[in-house]
C-alpha positions, 0 to 999 in steps of 0.5 A, spaced: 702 927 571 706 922 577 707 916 576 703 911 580 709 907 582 712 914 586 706 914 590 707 908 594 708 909 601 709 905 606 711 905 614 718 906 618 719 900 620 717 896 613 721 902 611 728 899 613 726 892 613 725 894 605 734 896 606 735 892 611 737 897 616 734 898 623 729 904 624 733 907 627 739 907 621 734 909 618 732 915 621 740 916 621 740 917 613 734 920 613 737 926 619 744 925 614 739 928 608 739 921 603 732 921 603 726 925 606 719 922 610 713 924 607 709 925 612 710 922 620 711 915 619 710 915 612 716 914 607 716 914 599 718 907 598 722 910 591 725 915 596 727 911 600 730 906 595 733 910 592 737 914 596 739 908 600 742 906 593 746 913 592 747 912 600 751 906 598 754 908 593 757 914 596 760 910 601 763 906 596 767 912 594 768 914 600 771 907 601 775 907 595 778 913 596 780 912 603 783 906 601 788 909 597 789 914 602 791 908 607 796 905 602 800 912 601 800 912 608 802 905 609 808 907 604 810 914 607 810 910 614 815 904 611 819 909 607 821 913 614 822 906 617 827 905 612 831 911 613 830 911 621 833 905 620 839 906 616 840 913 619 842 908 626 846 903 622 840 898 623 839 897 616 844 897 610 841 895 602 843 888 599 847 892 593 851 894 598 851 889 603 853 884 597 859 889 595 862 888 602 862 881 603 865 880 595 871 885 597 872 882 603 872 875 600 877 878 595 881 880 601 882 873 604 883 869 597 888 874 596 892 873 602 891 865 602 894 865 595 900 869 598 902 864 604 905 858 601 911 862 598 910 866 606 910 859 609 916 856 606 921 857 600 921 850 598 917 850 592 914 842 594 913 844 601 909 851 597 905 846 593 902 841 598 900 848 602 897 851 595 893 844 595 891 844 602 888 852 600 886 850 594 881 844 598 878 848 602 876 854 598 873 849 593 869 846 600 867 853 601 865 855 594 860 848 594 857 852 601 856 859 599 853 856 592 848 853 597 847 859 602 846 863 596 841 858 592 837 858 599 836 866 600 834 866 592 829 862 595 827 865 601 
């Protein structure tokens, strides 16, 4: 035996007011196979219910999985950005960007300690010198502590 409330039908327009879409979405998800007329102009209102709630949650699926797909895509995209952008020289990683600017550092304080005893032979002379070297790299030290506190930051 039917149940009752399986019989209950209704027209196209109360139809769509019933899943808030226009008659005309309504006649898409019927032509798309979600639910089907009982009769012209007369929809089963369980039918119809239901297969806009299987509609739904189809879409979300479908939503859901494109989703990923958009991230994956996203991330390929990105990846390919960064090797074109090393591969031109436009973009160096910041391990080996950091190692660069620390040799080099190192270069110019070794050639700052050797120019006292370059400059003069006279050992007073060498120490006012080394002492003007060593203020000014206690004044640099103090900025790049502060630059680098800044790109922590940032």
């Amino acid at each position: 035996m039917q149940d009752s409330s399986t019989k209950l039908e209704i027209d196209r327009v109360t139809a769509a007011k019933l899943i808030n879409v226009s008659p005309r979405r309504l006649r898409q998800l019927s032509n798309e196979g979600w639910f089907k007329a009982s009769g012209r102009n007369k929809w089963s209102m369980v039918a119809v219910v239901h297969g806009y709630v299987s509609f739904l949650k189809d879409e979300n699926t479908r939503t859901g999985k494109a989703a990923a797909a958009s991230r994956v895509t996203d991330a390929r995209t990105r990846e390919i950005e960064l090797r074109i952008a090393r591969h031109e020289g436009q973009f160096v990683p910041i391990d080996e960007h950091e190692n660069t600017c620390d040799e080099l550092t190192g270069l110019f304080l070794t050639m700052l300690s050797g120019l006292p005893s370059q400059i003069s032979r006279d050992k007073r002379e060498r120490d006012r010198i080394q002492a003007i070297i060593d203020e000014n790299r206690s004044r640099l030290s103090v900025k790049f502590e502060k630059l680098a506190a800044t790109a922590t930051q940032n």
